[in-house]
C-alpha positions as CSV (number, residue, x, y, z in Angstrom):
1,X,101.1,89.8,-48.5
2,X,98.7,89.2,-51.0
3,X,100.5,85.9,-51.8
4,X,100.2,84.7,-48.2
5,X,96.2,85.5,-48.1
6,X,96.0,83.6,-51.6
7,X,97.6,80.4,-49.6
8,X,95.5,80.8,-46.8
9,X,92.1,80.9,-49.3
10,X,93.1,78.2,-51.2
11,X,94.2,76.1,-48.1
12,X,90.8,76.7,-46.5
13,X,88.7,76.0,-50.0
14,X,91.3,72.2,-49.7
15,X,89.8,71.7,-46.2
16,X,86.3,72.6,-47.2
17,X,86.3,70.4,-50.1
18,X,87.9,67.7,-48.1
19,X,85.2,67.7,-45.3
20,X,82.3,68.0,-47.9
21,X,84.0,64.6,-50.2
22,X,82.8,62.2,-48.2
23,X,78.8,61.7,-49.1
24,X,76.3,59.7,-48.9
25,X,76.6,58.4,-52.5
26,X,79.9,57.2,-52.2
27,X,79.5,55.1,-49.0
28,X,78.6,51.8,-49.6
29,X,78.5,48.3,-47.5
30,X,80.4,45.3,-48.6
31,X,79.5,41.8,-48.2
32,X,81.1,38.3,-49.1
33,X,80.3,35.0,-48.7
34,X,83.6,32.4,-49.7
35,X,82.8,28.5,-50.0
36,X,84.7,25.1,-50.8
37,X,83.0,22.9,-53.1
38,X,82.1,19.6,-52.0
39,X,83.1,16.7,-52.3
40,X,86.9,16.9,-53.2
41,X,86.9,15.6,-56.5
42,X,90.3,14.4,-58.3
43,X,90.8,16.1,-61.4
44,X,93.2,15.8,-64.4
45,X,93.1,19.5,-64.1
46,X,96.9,20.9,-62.9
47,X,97.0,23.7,-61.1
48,X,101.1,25.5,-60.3
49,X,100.9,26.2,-56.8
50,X,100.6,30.0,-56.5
51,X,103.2,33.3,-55.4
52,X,101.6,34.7,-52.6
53,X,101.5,38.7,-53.3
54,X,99.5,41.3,-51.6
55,X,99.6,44.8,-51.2
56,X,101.9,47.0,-49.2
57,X,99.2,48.6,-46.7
58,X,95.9,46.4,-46.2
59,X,93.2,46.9,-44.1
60,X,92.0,45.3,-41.2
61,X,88.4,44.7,-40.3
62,X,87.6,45.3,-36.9
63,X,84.9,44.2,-34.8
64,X,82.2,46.1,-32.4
65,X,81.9,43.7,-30.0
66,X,78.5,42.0,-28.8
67,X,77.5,39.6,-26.3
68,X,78.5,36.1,-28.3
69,X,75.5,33.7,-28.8
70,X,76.9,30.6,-30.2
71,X,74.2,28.8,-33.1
72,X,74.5,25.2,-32.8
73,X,76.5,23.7,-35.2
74,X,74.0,22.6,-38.7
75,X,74.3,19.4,-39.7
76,X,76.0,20.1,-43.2
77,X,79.5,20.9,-41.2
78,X,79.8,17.2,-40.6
79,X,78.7,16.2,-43.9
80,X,77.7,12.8,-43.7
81,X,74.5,12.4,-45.1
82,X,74.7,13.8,-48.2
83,X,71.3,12.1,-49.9
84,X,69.5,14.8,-47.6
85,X,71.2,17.7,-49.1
86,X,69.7,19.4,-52.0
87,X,71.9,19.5,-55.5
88,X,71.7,23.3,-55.8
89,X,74.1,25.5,-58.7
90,X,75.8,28.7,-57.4
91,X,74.8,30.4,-60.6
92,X,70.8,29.6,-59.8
93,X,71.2,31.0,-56.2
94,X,72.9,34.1,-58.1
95,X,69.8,34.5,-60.5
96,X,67.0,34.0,-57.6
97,X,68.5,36.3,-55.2
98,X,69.3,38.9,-57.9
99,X,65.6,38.6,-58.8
100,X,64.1,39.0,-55.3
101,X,66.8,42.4,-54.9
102,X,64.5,43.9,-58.0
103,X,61.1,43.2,-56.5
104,X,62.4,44.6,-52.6
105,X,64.2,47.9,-51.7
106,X,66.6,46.9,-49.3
107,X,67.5,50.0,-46.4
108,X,71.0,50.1,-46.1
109,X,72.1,51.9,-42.7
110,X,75.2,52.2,-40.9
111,X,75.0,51.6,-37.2
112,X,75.3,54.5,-34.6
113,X,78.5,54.9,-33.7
114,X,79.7,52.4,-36.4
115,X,82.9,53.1,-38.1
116,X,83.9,52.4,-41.7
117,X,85.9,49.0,-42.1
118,X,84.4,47.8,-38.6
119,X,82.3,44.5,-38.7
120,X,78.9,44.9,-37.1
121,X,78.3,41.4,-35.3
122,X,74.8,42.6,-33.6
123,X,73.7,42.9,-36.9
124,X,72.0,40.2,-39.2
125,X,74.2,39.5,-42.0
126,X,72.6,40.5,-45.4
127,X,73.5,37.4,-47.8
128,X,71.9,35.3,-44.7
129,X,69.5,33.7,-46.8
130,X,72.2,32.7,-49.7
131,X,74.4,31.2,-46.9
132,X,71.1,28.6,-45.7
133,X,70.8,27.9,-49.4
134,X,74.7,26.7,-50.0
135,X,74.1,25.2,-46.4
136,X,71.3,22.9,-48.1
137,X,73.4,21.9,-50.8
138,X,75.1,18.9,-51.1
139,X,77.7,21.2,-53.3
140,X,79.1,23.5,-50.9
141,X,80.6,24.6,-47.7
142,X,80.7,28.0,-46.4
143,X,83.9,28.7,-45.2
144,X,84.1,32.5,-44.7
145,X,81.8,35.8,-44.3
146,X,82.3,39.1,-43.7
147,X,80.3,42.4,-43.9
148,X,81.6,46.3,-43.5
149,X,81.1,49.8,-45.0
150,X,83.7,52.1,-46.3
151,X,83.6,55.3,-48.6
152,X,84.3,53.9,-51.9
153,X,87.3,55.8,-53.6
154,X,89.0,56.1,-57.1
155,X,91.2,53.4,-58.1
156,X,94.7,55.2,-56.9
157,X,93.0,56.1,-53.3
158,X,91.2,53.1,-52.6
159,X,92.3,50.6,-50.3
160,X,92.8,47.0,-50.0
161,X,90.8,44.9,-47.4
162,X,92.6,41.8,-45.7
163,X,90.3,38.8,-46.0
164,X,91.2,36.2,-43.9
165,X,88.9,32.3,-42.8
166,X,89.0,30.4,-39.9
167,X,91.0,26.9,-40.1
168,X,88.3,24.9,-41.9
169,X,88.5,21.5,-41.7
170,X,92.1,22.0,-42.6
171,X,91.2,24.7,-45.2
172,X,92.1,28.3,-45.3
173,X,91.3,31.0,-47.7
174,X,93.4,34.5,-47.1
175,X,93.6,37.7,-49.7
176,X,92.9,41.1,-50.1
177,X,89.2,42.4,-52.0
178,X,89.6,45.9,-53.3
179,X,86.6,48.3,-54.1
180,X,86.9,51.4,-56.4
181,X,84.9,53.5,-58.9
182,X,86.1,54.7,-62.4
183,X,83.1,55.2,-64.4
184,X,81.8,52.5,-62.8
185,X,82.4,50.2,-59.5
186,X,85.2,47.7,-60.1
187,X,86.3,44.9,-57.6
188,X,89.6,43.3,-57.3
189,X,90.1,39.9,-56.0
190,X,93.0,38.4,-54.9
191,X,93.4,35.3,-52.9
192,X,94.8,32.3,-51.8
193,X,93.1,28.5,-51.0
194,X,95.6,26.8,-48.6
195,X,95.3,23.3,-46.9
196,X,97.0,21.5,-44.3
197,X,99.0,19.0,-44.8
198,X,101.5,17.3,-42.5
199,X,103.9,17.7,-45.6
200,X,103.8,21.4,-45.2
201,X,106.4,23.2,-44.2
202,X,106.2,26.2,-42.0
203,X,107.0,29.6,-43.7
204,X,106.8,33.5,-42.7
205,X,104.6,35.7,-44.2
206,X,104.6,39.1,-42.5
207,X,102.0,41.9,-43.7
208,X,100.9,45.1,-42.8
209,X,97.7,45.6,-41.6
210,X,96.0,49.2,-40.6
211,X,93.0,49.6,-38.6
212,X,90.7,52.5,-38.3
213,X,90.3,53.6,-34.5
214,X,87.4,55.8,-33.2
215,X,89.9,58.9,-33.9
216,X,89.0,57.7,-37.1
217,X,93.0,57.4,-37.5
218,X,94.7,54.4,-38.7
219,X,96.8,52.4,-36.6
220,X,99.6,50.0,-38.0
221,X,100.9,46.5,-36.8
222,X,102.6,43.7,-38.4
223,X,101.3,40.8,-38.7
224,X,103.0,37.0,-39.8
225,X,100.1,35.4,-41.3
226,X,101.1,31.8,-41.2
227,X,102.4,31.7,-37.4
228,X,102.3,28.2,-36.2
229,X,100.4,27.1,-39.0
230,X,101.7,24.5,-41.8
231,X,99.9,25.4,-45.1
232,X,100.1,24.5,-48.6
233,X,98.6,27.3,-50.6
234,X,97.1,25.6,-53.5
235,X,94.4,27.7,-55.9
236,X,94.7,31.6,-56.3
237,X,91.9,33.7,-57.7
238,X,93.4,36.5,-59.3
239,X,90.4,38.7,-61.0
240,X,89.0,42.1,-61.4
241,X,85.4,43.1,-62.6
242,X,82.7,45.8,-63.5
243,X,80.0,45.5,-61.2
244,X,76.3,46.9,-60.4
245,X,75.8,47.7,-56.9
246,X,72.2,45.4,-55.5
247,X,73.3,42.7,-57.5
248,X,75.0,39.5,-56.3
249,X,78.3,38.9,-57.8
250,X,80.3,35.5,-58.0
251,X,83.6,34.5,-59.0
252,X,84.8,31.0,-58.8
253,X,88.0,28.7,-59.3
254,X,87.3,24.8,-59.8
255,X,88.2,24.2,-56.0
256,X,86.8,27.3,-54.6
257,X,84.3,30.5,-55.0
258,X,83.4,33.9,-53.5
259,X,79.8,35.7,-53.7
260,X,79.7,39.4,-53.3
261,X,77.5,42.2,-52.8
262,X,78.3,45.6,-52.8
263,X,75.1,48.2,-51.6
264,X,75.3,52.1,-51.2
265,X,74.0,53.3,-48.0
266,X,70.2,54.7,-47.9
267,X,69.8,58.7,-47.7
268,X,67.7,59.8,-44.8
């Protein structure tokens, strides 16, 4: 009897605990800008095409739904003046906005009724003003942005996030960005720069992607990334690192890059 009432205390102090784990200090927001450098240049450089390799589970960000506003297209996606561009380094956007995020407290809040891994699209995205710079530059093209908040876990428990661009002029970038905490917070990066190319030839790639419903269960589908798509996956970054949350964060390749920002959420 006694053993039984043990089991139930214990199995209540679990649920407790488990209810309680989830604070304001470990829920963050993540944002990432990718970009294509500009022009192509040929290089002596070889690069071995890449084996695509992603988790088991990844998970899918979801979006809450506004009324779409479409901006008009900048002149920088056709490219064809570059003398008006500006000749602007990645690494002296980096140093500006990391300077500006120590003079300004930034609020970080979560939407109401926003859920974790779900894209808020009503909302101003926060790296906005880094995205106008690389626009400016004769350097760059954006080619991918994204913006969610999750509860950021140890390394075992966290998940991966599926990363996935548009079809940019014939350029995709696909992957998986992970987020965890060990003494510090880390970030895993792992993905894949792919170009069409009439050469191509069409190949499956199924994954398994979750997403978080307002039960705030997970929901599983499967997913064949390259459906109708002929791609030759060329560059891979493959990279983890220590990071300070407020701080901009950038990883490149020669051929491509990814800018990052990882903020926790503002107390009430």
């Amino acid at each position: 009897m006694n053993r039984i009432i043990l089991k139930i205390f214990f199995a209540l102090c679990y649920l407790i605990y488990s209810s309680l784990s989830i604070s304001n200090e470990n829920i963050y927001r993540i944002d990432y800008i990718i970009f294509k450098y500009l022009p192509d240049i040929a290089s002596n450089e070889k690069f071995v095409a890449p084996e695509i390799k992603l988790s088991e589970e990844l998970i899918n960000i979801t979006a809450l739904q506004y009324p779409e506003f479409k901006k008009p297209d900048s002149l920088v996606n056709n490219f064809p003046y570059q003398e008006l561009f500006q000749d602007i380094s990645v690494s002296r956007i980096v140093d500006s906005s990391n300077e500006e995020n120590e003079n300004k407290e930034e609020k970080v809040m979560m939407s109401k009724n926003q859920l974790f891994f779900q894209n808020d699209s009503g909302v101003d995205f926060s790296m906005e003003e880094i995205i106008q710079k690389l626009k400016r530059s004769k350097n760059y093209r954006v080619i991918g942005k994204n913006s969610w908040f999750q509860e950021v876990k140890n390394e075992v428990l966290a998940p991966s996030v599926f990363v996935q661009t548009k079809i940019d002029n014939g350029n995709m970038v696909f992957g998986e960005i992970k987020v965890y905490k060990k003494r510090f917070l880390h970030v895993d990066l792992n993905l894949y720069f792919g170009k069409e190319s009439s050469d191509s030839v069409n190949f499956e790639k199924e994954i398994e992607l979750k997403e978080l419903g307002k039960n705030s269960e997970f929901k599983s589908t499967k997913l064949n990334l390259f459906e109708n798509l002929n791609l030759n996956f060329l560059y891979q970054i493959n990279h983890s690192r220590k990071v300070r949350s407020r701080e901009v964060h950038y990883v490149d390749h020669p051929k491509f890059g990814v800018l990052f920002e990882i903020n926790p959420i503002t107390s009430n």
